[in-house]
N, C-alpha and C positions, 0 to 999 in steps of 0.2 A: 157659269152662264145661268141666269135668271130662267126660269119655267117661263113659254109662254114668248121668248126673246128665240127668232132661227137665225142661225149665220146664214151668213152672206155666202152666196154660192161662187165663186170668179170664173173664169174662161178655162181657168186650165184644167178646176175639177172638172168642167163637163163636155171638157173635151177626152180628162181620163177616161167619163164611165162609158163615155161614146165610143172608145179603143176598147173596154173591157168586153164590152156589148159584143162589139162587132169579132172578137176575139172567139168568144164562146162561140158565138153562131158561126163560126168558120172550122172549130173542134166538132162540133155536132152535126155539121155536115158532112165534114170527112171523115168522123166513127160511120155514118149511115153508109157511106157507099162503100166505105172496107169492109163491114156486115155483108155488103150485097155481094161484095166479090167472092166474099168466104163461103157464103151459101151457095152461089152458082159454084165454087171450084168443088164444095163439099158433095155433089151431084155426079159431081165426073167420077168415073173407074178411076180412076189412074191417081187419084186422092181419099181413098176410101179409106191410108191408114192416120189422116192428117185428124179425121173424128175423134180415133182413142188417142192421139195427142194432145187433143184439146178438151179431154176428157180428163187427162193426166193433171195438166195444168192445171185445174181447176179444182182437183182434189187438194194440189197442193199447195193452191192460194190459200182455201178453206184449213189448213191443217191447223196453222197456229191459234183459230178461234176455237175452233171445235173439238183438236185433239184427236183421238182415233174415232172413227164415223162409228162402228161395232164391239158393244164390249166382247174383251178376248179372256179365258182363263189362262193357267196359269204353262199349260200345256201352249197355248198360241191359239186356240181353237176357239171359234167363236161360239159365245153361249146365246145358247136360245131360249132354254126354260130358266122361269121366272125365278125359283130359286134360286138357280145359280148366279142371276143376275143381280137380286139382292145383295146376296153372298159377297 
């Protein structure tokens, strides 16, 4: 296709991007009020252990980028001073 030449758009592309559209905004309205429910349940007593579950989770979505979050020696313990952390 020549610079400067646009195809031709037909009925069907934009009726796809009209579905894709209207697609999303139906995913991002339903992420928003499952947040909202999560929050209010996250309020209740009787849900108080569902936080470090979702604390868990998140740990271990992060693992595979990150790797272990603390460097550890060789003992398991985690090092604090800076030498050791060179080391």
């Amino acid at each position: 296709m020549e610079i400067g030449k646009k195809r031709k758009i037909t009925g069907a592309w934009k009726e796809y991007k009209k579905r894709v559209k209207n697609a999303k905004r139906v995913v991002f309205l339903a992420k928003g009020k499952k947040q909202k429910e999560c929050v209010r349940d996250l309020n209740d007593p009787n849900h108080q252990n569902e936080i470090f579950q979702i604390a868990k989770q998140m740990v271990k979505e992060r693992w595979d980028i990150m790797g272990s979050n603390c460097p550890k020696g060789v003992s398991g313990r985690v090092i604090v001073a800076e030498q050791g952390i060179k080391d």
